[in-house]
C-alpha positions in Angstrom: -17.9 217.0 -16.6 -17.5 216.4 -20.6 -19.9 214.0 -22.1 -18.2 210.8 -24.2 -19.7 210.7 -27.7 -18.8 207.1 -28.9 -20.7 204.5 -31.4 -22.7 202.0 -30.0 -20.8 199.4 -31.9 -17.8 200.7 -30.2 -19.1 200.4 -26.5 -20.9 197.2 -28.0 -16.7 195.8 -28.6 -15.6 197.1 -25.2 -18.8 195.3 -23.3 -18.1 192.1 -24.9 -14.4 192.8 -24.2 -14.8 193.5 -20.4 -17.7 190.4 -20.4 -15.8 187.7 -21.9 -14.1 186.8 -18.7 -15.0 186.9 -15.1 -15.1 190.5 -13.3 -11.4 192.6 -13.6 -10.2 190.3 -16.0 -10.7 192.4 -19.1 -11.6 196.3 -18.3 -12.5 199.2 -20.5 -12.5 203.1 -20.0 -14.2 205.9 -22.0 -12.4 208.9 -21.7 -14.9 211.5 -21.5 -13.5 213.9 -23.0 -12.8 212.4 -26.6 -14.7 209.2 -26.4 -11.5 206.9 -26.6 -12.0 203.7 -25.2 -8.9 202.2 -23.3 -8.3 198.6 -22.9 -6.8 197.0 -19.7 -6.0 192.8 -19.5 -3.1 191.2 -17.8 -3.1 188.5 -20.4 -2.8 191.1 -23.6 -0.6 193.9 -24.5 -2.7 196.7 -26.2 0.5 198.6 -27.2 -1.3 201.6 -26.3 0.0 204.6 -23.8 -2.5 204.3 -21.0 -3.2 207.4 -19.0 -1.6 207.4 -15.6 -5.3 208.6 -14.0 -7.4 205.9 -15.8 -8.3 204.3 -12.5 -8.5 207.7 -10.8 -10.2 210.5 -12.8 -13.7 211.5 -13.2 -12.2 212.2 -16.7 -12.9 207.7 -17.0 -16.1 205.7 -16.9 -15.5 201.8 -16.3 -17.3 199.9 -19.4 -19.4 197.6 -17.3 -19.1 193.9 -16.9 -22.5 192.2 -18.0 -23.0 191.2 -14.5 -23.4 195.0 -13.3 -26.0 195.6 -15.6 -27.9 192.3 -14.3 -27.2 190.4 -17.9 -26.1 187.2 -16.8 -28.1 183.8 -15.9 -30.9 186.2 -14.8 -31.6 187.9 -18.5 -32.0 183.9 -19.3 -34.8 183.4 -16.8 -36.3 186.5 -17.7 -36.2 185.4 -21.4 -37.6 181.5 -20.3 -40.4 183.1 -18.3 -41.8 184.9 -21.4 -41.0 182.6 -23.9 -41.2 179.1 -22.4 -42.8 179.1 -19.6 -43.4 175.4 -19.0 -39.7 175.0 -19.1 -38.3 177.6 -16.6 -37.4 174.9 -13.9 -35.2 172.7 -16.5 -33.8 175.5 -17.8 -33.0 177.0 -13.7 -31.4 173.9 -13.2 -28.9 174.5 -15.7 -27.4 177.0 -13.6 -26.8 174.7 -11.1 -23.7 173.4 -12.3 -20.9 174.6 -14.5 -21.6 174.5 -18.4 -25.0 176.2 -17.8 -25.1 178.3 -21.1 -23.6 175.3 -23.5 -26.8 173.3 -21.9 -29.1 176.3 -22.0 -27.9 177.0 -25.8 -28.1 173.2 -26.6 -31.5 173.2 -25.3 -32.5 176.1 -27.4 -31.1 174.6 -30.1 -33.6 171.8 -30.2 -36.6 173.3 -29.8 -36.1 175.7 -32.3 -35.6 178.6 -30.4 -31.5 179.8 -30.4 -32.1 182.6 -32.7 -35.5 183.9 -30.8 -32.8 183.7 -27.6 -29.7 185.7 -29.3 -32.6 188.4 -30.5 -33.6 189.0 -26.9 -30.5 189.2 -25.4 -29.2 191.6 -28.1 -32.0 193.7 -27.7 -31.8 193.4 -23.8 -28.2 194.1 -24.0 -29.0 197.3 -26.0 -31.4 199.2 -23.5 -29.3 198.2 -20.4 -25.9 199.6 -22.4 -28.3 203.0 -23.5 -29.5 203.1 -19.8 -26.1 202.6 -18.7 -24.7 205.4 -20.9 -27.8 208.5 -20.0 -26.7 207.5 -15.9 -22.8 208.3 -16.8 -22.8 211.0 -19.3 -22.0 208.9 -22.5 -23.8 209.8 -25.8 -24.3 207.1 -28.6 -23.9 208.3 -32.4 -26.1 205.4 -33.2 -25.4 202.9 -35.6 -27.8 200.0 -33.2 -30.8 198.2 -34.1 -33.3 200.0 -31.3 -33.3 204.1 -31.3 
């Protein structure tokens, strides 16, 4: 099996891409053989020739959805059990309805602490992307923030 070398800022684009909408909406493939990334979404037309075996070939690795790589609503307990402890059943309790991250960002918001959040979960997003890439031969040429 060849080994994908892409940018980080590259797979960075395609895991927002694929994480901006609920599972199978959006999907992403690295070819691992040059590193292209191909872009699937009923709802837009890429106007790009998509390989007949994308969905088929050990040639492809699916760019995950945030959600396989444990980065939804549990990344922002994790980050309210180390950073505001006292506030960890409020903030669950978000997530008990719809709207939970305009709440949760609002509540960051005023108490000073939306940056401190978007620096964890950037940094967070990083090593579970890198972890992500060493279990499904993809090299980074690095242009990220953590090495």
């Amino acid at each position: 099996m060849s080994i994908a070398k892409l940018r980080y800022s590259d797979l960075l684009d395609a895991f927002e891409f694929v994480s901006s909408g609920a599972p199978f909406d959006g999907r992403a493939f690295i070819d691992r053989d040059t590193g292209t990334i191909h872009y699937l979404s009923p709802e837009f037309d890429f106007e790009e020739e998509v390989p007949d075996d994308l969905e088929t070939s050990d040639r492809y690795v699916e760019v995950p959805h945030k959600h396989d790589l444990d980065l939804g609503h549990n990344l922002v307990l994790s980050f309210v059990e180390q950073e505001l402890p006292g506030e960890y059943e409020t903030v669950s309790e978000f997530f008990r309805k719809k709207g939970a991250y305009g709440r949760f960002k609002d509540f960051l918001n005023s108490r000073n602490q939306l940056e401190r959040w978007y620096e964890y979960e950037s940094r967070e997003t990083e090593k579970a992307l890198r972890l992500w890439c060493d279990e499904n031969a993809v090299e980074l040429t690095d242009d990220s923030s953590v090495a």
